[in-house]
C-alpha positions as CSV (number, residue, x, y, z in Angstrom):
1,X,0.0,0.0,0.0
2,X,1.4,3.1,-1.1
3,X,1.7,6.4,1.3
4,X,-1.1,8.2,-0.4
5,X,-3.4,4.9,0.6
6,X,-2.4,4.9,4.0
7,X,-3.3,8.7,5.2
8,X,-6.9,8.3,3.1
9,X,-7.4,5.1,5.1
10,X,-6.8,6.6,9.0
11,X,-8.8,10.0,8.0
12,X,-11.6,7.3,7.2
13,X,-11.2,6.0,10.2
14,X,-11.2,9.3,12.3
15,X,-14.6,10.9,10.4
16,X,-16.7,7.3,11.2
17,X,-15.3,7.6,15.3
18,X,-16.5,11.1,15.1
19,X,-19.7,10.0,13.8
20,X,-19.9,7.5,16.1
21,X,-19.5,9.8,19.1
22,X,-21.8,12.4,18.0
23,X,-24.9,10.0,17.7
24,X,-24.3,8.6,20.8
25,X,-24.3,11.8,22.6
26,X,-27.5,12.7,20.7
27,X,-29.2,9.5,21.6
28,X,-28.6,10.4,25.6
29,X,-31.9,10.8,27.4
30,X,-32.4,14.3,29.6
31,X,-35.5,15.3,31.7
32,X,-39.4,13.6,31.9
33,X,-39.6,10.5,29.8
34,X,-42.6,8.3,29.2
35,X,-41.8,4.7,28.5
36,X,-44.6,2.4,28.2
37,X,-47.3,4.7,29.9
38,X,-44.6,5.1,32.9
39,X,-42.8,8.5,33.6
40,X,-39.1,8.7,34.7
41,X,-36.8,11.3,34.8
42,X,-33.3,11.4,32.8
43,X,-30.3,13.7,33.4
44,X,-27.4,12.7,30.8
45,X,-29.4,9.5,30.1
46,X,-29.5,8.6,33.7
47,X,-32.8,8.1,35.6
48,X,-32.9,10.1,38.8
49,X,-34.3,9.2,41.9
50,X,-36.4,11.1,44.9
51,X,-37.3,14.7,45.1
52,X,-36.3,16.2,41.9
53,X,-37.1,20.2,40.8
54,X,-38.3,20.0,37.3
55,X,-38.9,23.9,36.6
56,X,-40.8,25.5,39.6
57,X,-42.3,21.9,40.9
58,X,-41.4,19.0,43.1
59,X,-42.0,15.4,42.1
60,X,-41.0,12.0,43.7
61,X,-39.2,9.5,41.7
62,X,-39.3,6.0,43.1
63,X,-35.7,5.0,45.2
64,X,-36.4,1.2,44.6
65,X,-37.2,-1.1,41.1
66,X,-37.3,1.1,37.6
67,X,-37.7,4.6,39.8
68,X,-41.0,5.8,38.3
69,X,-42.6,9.2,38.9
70,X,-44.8,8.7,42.0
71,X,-48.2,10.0,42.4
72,X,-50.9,10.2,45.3
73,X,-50.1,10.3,49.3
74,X,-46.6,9.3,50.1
75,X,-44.8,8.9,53.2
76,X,-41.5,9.6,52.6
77,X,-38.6,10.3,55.5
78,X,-41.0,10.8,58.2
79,X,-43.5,13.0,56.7
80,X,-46.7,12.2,54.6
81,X,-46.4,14.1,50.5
82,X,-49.4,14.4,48.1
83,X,-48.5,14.2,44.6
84,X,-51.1,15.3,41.2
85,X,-51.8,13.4,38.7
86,X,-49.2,15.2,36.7
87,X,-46.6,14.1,39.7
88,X,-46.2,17.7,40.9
89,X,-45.8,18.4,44.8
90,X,-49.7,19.3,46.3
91,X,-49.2,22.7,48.3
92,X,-52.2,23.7,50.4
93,X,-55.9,22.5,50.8
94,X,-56.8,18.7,49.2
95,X,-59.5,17.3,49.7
96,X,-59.9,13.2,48.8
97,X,-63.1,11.1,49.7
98,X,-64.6,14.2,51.3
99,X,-61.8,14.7,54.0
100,X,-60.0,17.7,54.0
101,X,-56.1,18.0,54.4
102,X,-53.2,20.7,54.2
103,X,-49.7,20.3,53.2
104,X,-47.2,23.0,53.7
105,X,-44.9,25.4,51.6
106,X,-42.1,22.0,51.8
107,X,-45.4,19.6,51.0
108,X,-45.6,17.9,54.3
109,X,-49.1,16.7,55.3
110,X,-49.6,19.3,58.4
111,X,-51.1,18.8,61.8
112,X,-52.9,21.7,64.5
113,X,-53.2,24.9,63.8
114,X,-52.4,26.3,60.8
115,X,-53.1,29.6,59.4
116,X,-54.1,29.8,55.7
117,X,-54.2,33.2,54.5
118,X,-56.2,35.6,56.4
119,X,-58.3,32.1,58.4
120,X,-57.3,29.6,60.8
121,X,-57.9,26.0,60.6
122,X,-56.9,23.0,62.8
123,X,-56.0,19.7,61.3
124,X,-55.7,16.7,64.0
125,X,-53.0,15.1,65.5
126,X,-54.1,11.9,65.1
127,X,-54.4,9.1,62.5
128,X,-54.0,10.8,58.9
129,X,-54.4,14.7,59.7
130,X,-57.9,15.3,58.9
131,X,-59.2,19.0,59.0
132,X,-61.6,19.3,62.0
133,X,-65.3,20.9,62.2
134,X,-67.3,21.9,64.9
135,X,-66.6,22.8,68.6
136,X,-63.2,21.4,70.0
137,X,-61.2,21.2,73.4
138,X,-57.5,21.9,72.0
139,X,-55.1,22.6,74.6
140,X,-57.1,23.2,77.9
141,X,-59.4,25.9,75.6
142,X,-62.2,25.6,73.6
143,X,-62.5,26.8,69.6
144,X,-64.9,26.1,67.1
145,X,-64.2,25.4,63.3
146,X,-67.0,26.2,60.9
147,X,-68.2,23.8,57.8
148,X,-66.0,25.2,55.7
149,X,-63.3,24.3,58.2
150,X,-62.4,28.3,59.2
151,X,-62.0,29.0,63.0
152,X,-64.8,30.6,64.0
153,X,-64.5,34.5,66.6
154,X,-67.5,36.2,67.7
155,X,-71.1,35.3,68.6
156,X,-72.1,32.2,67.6
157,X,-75.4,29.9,68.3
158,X,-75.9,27.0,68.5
159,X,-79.1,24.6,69.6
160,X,-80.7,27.5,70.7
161,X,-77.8,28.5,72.5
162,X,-75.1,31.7,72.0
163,X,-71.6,31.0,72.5
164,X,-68.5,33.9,72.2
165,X,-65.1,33.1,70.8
166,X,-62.4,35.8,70.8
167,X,-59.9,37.3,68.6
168,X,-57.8,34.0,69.7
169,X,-60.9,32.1,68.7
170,X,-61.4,30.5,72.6
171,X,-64.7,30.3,73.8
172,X,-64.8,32.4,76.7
173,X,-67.0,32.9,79.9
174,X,-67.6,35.8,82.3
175,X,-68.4,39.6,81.1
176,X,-67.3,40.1,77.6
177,X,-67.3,43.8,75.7
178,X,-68.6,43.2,72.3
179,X,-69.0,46.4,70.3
180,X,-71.0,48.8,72.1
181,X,-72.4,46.2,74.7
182,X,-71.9,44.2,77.6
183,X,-72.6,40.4,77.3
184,X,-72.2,37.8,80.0
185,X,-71.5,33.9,79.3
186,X,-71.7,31.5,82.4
187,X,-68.2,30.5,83.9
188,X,-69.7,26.7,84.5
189,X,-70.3,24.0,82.0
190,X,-70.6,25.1,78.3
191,X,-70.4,28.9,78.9
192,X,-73.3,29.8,77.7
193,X,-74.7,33.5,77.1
194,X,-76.8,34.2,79.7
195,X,-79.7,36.2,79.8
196,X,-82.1,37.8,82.8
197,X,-81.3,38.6,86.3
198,X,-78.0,37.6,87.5
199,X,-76.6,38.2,90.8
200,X,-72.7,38.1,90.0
201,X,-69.7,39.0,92.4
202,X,-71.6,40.3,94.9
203,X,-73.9,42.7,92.5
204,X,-77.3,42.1,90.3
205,X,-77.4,42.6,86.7
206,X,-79.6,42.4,84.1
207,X,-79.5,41.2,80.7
208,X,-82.1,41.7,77.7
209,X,-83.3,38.4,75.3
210,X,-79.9,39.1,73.1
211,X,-77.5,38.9,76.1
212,X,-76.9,42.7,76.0
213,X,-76.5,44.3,79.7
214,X,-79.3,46.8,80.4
215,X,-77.7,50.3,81.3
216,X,-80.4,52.7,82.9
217,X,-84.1,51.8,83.7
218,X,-85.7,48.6,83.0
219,X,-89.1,47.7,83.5
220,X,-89.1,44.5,85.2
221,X,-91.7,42.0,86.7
222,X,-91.7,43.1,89.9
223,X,-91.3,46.6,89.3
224,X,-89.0,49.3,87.8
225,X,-84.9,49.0,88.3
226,X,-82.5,51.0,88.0
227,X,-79.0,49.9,86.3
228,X,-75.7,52.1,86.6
229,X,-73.2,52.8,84.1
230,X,-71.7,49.4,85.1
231,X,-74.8,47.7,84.8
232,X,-75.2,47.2,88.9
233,X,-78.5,47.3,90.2
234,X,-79.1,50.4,92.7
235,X,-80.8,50.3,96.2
236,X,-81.5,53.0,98.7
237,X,-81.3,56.5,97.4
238,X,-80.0,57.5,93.9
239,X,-79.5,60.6,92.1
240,X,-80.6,59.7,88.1
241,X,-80.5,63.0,85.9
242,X,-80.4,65.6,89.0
243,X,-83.6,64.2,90.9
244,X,-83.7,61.7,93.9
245,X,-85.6,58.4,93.4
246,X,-85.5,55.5,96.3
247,X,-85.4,52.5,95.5
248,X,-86.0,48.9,98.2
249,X,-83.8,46.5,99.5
250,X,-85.2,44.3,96.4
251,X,-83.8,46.9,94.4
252,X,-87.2,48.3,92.6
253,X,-88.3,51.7,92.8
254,X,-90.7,53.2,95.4
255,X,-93.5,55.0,94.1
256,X,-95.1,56.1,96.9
257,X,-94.0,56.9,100.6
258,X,-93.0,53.7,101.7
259,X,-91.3,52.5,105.4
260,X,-88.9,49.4,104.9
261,X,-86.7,48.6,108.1
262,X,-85.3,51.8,110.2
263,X,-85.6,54.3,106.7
264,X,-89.0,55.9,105.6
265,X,-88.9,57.4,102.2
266,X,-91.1,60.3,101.1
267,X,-92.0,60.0,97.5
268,X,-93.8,62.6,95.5
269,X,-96.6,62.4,93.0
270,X,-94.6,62.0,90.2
271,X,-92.0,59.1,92.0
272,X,-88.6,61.8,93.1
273,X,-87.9,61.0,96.7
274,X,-88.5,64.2,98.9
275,X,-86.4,63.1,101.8
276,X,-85.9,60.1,104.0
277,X,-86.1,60.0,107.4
278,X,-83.2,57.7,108.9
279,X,-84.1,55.6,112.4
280,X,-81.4,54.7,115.0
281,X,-83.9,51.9,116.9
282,X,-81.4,52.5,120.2
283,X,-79.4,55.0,121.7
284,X,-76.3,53.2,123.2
285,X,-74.0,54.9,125.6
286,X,-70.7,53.4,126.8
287,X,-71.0,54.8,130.2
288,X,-73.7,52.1,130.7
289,X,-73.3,50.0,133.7
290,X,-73.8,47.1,131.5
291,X,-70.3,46.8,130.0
292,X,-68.6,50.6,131.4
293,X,-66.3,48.3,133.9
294,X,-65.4,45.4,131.0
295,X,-61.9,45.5,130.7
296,X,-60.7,45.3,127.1
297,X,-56.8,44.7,127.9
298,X,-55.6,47.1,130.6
299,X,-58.5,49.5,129.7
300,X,-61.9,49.4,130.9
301,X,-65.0,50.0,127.8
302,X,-66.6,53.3,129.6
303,X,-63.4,55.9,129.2
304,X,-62.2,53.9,125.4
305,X,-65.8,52.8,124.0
306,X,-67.0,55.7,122.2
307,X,-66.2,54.0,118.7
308,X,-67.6,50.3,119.1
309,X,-70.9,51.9,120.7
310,X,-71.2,54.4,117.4
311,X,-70.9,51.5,115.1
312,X,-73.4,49.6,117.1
313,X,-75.7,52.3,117.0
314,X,-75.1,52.4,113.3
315,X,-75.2,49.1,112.4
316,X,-78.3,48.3,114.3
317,X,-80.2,50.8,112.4
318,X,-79.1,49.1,108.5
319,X,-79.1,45.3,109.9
320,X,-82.4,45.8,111.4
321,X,-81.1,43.6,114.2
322,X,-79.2,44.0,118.1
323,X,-76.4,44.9,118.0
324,X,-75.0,45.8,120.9
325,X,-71.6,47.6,122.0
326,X,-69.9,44.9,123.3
327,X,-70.1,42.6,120.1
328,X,-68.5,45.0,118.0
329,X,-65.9,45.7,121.0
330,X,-65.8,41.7,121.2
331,X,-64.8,41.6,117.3
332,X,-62.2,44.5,117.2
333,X,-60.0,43.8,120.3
334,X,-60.2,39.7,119.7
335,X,-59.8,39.5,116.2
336,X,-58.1,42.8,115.2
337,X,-55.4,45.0,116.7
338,X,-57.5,48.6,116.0
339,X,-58.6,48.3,119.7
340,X,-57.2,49.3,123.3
341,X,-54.1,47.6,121.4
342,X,-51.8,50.0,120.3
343,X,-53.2,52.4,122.5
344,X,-56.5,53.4,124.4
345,X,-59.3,53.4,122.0
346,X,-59.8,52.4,118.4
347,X,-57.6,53.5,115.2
348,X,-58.8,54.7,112.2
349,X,-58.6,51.2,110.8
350,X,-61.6,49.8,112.9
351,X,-64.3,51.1,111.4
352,X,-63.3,49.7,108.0
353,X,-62.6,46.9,109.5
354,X,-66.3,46.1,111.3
355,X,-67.7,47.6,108.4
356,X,-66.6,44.6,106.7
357,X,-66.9,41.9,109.4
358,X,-70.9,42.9,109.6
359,X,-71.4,43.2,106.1
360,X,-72.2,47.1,106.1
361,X,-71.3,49.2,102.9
362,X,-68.8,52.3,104.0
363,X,-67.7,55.3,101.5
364,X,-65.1,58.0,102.3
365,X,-66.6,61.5,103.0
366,X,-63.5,63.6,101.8
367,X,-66.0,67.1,101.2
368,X,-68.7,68.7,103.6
369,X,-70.2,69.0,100.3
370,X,-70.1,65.1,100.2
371,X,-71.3,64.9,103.5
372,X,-74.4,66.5,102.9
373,X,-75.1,64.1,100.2
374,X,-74.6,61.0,102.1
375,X,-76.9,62.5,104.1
376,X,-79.6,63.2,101.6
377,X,-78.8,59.9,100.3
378,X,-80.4,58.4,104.1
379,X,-76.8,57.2,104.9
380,X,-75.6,57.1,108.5
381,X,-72.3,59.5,108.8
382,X,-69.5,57.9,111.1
383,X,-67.3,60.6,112.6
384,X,-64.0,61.0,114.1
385,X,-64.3,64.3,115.9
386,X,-62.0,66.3,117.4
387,X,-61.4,69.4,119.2
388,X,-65.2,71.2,119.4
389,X,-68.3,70.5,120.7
390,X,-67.6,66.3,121.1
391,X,-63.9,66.6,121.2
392,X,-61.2,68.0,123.3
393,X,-57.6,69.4,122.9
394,X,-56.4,66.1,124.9
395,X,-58.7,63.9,123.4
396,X,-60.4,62.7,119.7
397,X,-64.4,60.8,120.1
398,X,-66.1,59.0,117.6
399,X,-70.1,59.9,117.1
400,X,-72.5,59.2,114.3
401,X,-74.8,61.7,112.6
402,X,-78.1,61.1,110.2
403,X,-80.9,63.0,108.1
404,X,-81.4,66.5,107.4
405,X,-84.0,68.8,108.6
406,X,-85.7,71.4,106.8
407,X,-82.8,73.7,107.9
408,X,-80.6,71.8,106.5
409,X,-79.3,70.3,110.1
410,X,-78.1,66.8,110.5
411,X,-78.9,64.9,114.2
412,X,-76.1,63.7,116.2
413,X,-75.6,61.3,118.5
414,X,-73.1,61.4,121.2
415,X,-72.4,58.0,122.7
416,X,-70.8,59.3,125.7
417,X,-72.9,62.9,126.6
418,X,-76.5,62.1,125.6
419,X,-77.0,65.9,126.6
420,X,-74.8,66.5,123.0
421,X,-77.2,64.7,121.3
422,X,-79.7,67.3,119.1
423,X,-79.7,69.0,115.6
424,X,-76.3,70.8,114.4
425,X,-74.8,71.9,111.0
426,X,-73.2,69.6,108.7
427,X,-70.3,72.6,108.2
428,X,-69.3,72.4,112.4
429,X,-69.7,68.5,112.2
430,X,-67.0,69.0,108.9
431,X,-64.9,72.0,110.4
432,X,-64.2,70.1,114.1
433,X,-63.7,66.6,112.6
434,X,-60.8,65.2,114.1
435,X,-57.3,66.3,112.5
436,X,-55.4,62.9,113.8
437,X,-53.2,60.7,110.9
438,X,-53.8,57.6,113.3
439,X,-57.6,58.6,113.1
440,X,-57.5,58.4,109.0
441,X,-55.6,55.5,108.8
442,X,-58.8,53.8,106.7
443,X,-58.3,56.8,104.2
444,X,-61.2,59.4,105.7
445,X,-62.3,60.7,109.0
446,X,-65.8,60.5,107.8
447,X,-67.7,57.5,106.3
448,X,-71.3,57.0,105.1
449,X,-72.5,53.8,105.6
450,X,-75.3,51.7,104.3
């Protein structure tokens, strides 16, 4: 073979390998590939296997066998996966055989709470992660998921019966403010709305058909009530628009002159109280033989008692029972330390604290002007006095005044002079009130109580 042969044989030989190579690298399979109604997925003619990002989606190709594309719920590395039809990654609400799930921004099948654009939904723990309707106990609260699977805030009834969940969705209990109005829902069982007359913490209330608290007047069964801006039921004596009305220990109005207990209320023709006339049943004087010598520590009851024998006076008149001297003295040297303790005498302490102990209503007086309206009101007027007409330079005394004549006097009564006893202005009973801190220690020298 000559050398002209040789060279046209080996570039013969070069253009068919370069052939060679070029179809091969043609042939090479690269991304989704359906082979006999199966898809896989190819990357330099290799089949790929797991999660794989095919433009902006996720599918699952199988680890095991051929590694097809996957479809439907997969559990995969601890977590459940939805995949379409098409074998892309489900992301959000699915719902299969009228169940209801949610898989996250990763895919994963979620559980709990899970919030879902402007809503929130709860999806259980349990078994495959269903989305949950109706009322639920979650987490030592309850919620309550609507139809469409939402969490439901506000009113909301049910059976005939009117539930509220919050801005946190929990259904709550006690007094709740819901626009403009006052609602209450029972703290026991189901909270409930409730509706009616409710005594609650120690007050009455009252609340219409749609749960909302009645402010003002309300005609009632028994009669007409009165409702303050917090929606408590008033008794006694009440001013409403600048006029007096009087209203009984039931708390309905009086509409004509009327005597309950140790109070008789004046009513005019068109219902305004004209005045009420206060009774204190017994004068008691701590002089009196009957417990003057009991020793109360070091100190006998005659020279220290003017305090326990005011109250007693007092609160014998708004109990409408005995009460005598020595039971309040009893209470307030055994049980407290505001008598004959620190010193001779009761502090300023003791009357707040038998106020409470016999379940009478007290009110600082901190004006004369105040005091005359306690006194309008029917209220009995506990005073510390000092240097004056009950009072001394050396000593302070504690007295009780009550109603107002037509001069505008109020009526003392002195529990250790009787002869003090009689009408006297409000002003002299306000300008020789006693000036001792020990005496004010409760926060007045003066209280109304009722």
């Amino acid at each position: 073979m000559n050398k002209k042969h040789i060279i046209n044989f080996f570039f013969l030989i070069i253009l068919v390998s370069i052939s060679f190579v070029s179809v091969s690298a043609e042939e090479l399979l690269n991304g989704l590939v359906e082979e006999n109604g199966t898809k896989y997925y190819y990357v330099d003619g290799i089949k790929q296997i797991g999660f794989q990002k095919i433009g902006e989606d996720i599918y699952f190709f199988g680890r095991l066998n051929d590694h097809p594309m996957r479809t439907g719920t997969l559990y995969i590395d601890g977590y459940y996966y939805h995949f379409n039809a098409d074998g892309k990654m489900h992301k959000g609400l699915l719902t299969e055989n009228n169940t209801t799930y949610y898989f996250d921004e990763e895919g994963k099948r979620a559980s709990g709470f899970q919030k879902i654009g402007a809503d929130t939904y709860f999806f259980g723990r349990l078994n495959d992660n269903p989305m949950r309707t109706g009322t639920l106990y979650i987490n030592g609260d309850y919620y309550h998921f609507n139809a469409d699977g939402k969490m439901h805030k506000g009113l909301l009834t049910e059976n005939n019966t009117t539930y509220y969940f919050d801005e946190e969705g929990k259904r709550v209990s006690g007094f709740q403010k819901i626009g403009n109005d006052t609602y209450f829902f029972g703290r026991l069982n189901d909270n409930p709305m409730r509706t009616g007359a409710l005594y609650i913490d120690g007050d009455y209330y009252f609340f219409k058909e749609d749960g909302k608290m009645v402010i003002g007047w309300n005609e009632e069964e028994q009669g007409k009530a009165y409702y303050d801006n917090e929606g408590k039921k008033v008794f006694g004596v009440k001013v409403i628009d600048n006029k007096y009305y009087a209203f009984s220990k039931s708390g309905y109005q009086f509409t004509e002159t009327t005597k309950e207990g140790n109070k008789k209320y004046y009513i005019t023709e068109t219902g305004e109280l004209e005045k009420v006339v206060t009774t204190i049943p017994t004068y008691y004087n701590q002089k009196d033989s009957k417990w003057a010598n009991k020793k109360y520590g070091a100190r006998k009851f005659g020279p220290t008692g003017c305090a326990p024998t005011s109250m007693a006076m007092a609160f014998e008149s708004i109990l409408d029972k005995k009460v005598l001297p020595t039971t309040v003295a009893d209470y307030l040297y055994n049980k407290t330390k505001e008598y004959n303790r620190k010193a001779a005498g009761s502090s300023g302490l003791a009357i707040i604290k038998a106020s409470k102990h016999f379940n009478i209503k007290y009110e600082g007086i901190n004006s004369k002007e105040e005091l005359i309206e306690r006194l309008k009101e029917g209220k009995i007027v506990f005073a510390a006095m000092g240097n004056g007409k009950f009072g001394t330079e050396r000593w302070n005394h504690a007295i009780i005044v009550v109603n107002l004549n037509e001069s505008g006097e109020t009526y003392a009564y002195d529990p250790l002079e009787k002869s003090n006893n009689g009408w006297i202005s409000p002003s002299r009973i306000w300008q020789e009130k006693s000036k001792d801190p020990d005496d004010k220690l409760g926060g007045a020298f003066l209280y109304a109580l009722s």
